[in-house]
C-alpha positions in Angstrom: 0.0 0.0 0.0 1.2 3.8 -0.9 1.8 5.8 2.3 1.8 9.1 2.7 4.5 10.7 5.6 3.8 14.2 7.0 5.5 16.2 9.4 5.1 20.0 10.9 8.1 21.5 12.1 7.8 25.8 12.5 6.0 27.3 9.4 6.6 24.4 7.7 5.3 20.9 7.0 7.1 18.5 5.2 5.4 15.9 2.9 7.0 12.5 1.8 5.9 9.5 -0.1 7.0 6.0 0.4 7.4 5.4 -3.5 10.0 8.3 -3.7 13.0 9.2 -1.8 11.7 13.2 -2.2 10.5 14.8 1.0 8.8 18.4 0.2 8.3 21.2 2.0 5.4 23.4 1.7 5.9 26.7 3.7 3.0 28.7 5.9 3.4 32.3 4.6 3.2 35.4 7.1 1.2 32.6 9.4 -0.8 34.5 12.4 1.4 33.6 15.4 0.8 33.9 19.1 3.1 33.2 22.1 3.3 29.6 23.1 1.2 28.3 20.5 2.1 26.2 17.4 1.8 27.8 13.9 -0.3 24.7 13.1 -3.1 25.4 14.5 -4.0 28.7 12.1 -4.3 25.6 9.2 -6.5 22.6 10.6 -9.7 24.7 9.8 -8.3 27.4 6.7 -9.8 26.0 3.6 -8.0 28.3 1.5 -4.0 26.6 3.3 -5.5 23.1 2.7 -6.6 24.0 -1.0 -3.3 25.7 -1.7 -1.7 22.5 -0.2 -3.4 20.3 -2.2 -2.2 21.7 -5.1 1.2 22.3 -3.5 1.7 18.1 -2.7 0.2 17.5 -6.6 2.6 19.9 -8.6 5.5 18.7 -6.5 4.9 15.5 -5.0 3.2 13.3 -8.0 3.6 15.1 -11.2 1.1 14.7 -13.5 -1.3 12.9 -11.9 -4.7 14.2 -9.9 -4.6 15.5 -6.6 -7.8 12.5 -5.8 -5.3 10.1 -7.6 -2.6 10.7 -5.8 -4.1 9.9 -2.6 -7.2 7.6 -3.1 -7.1 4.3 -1.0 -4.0 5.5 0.3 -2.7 5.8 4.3 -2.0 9.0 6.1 0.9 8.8 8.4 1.4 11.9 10.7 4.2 12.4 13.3 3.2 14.8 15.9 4.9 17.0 18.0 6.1 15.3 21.9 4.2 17.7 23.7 0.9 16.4 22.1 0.1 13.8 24.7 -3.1 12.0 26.6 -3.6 15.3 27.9 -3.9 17.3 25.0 -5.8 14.6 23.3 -8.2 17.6 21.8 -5.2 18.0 19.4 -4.7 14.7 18.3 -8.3 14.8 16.8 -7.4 18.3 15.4 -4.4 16.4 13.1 -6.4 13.5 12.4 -9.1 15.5 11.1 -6.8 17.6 9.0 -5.4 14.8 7.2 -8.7 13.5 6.6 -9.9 16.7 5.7 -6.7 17.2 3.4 -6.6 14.5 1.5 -10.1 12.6 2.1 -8.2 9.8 3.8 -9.9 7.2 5.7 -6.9 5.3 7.2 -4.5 7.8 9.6 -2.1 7.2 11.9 -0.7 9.2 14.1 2.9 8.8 16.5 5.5 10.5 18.5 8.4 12.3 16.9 10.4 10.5 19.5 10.6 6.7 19.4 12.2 8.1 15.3 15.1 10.1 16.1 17.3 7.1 16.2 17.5 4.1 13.8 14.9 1.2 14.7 17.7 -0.7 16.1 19.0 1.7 18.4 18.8 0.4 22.0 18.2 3.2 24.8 18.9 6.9 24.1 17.4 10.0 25.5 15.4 12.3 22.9 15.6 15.8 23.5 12.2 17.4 21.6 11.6 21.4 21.8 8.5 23.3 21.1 7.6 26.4 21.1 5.5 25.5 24.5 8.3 23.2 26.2 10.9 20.9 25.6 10.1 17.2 26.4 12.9 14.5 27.3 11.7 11.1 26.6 14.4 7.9 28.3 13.4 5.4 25.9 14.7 1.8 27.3 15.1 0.0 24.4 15.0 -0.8 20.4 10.6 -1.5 21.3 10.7 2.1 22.1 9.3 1.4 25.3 9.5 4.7 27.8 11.4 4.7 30.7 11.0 8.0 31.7 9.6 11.5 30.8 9.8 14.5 31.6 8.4 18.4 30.6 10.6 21.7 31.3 10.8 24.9 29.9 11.2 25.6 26.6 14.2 28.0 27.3 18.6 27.9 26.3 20.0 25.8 29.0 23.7 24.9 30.1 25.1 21.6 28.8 25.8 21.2 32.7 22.0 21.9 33.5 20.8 19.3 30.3 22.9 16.7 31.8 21.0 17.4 35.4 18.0 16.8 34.1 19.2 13.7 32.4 20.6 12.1 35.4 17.1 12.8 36.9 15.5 10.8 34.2 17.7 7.6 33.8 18.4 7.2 37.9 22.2 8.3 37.2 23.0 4.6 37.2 25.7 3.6 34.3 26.8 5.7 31.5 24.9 8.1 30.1 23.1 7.3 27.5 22.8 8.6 23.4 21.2 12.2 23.6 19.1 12.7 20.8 18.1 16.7 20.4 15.1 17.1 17.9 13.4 20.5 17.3 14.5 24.0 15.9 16.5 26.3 17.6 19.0 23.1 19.2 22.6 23.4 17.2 24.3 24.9 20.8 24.0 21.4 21.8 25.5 19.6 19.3 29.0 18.7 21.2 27.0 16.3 23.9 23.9 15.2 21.4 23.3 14.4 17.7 20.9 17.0 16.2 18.0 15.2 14.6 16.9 16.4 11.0 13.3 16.5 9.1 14.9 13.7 6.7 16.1 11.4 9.4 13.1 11.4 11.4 10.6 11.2 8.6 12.8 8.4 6.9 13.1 6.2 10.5 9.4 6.6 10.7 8.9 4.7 7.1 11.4 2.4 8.1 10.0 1.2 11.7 6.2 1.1 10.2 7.8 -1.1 6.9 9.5 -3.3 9.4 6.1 -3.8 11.8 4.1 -4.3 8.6 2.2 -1.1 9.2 
């Protein structure tokens, strides 16, 4: 079955197909923006964004073909941000109803940015996700991407000294510590103790672990 991958990151959201190696980005233009809330949430109900999208994802994504085509009988996969949780449940509807809204999908699914910064295999790591409402570190225990651990700060610049703190408090300080995975904009200053997650990585490790699962 064709999927489709989409991710949101900033003003932008970032489209992929699992018949192409292309990932492509369709930018929010002068989006209305308020403090502490995501850009996304000016598009889940803007008819005119989701119609210029549609065209965007046909002209770019599938040339030559209809927009209904392209995505008829297809599956929707969306990774959402970490700070989307049980909690803020309201929001998980709000994406799923987008996609099916977008592109008249009945089958969506919807996961974690985290459990695809690293490689399928990669067996415990601590991901590092920033928002524009917090920043969420996730201790996931092994390659089943079962959580160990989470926990929600600030979204502010912290000390390498203070990120490792905060680390210690989520893995018990016992052993080594483990991979740091940083995903998110505004995270390069931590680069020297963490590998910086891109769009491509996480949006390609998310193809991979649903391939592998049979999803």
């Amino acid at each position: 079955m064709e999927k489709y991958y989409m991710l949101f990151r900033g003003n932008k959201i970032y489209i992929k197909s699992n018949k192409s190696r292309k990932i492509i980005e369709y930018t929010l233009n002068n989006p209305t923006t308020y403090p502490n809330v995501p850009m996304y949430y000016g598009i889940f109900n803007n008819d005119n964004i989701i119609k210029d999208l549609k065209t965007f994802i046909e002209k770019n994504l599938n040339v030559g073909s209809s927009f209904m085509k392209i995505v008829s009988g297809k599956k929707i996969c969306l990774l959402i941000p970490d700070d989307v949780t049980e909690v803020t449940d309201i929001e998980k509807r709000a994406f799923d109803d987008f996609a099916r809204k977008l592109f008249g999908a009945k089958n969506v699914l919807l996961g974690s940015e985290f459990p695809f910064v690293a490689p399928y295999e990669e067996n415990g790591y601590v991901c590092i996700s920033k928002t524009c409402r917090m920043m969420v570190m996730t201790y996931v225990k092994d390659k089943h991407k079962n959580v160990f651990n989470q926990k929600f700060i600030e979204a502010k610049e912290y000390t390498n000294e203070e990120i490792y703190n905060f680390i210690n408090e989520l893995y018990g300080g016992f052993g080594s510590i483990p991979k740091i995975y940083f995903n998110g904009l505004g995270l390069s200053q931590y680069s020297d103790i963490g590998i910086i997650t891109d769009v491509m990585d996480l949006v390609n490790n998310f193809e991979n672990a649903l391939e592998l699962a049979k999803i």
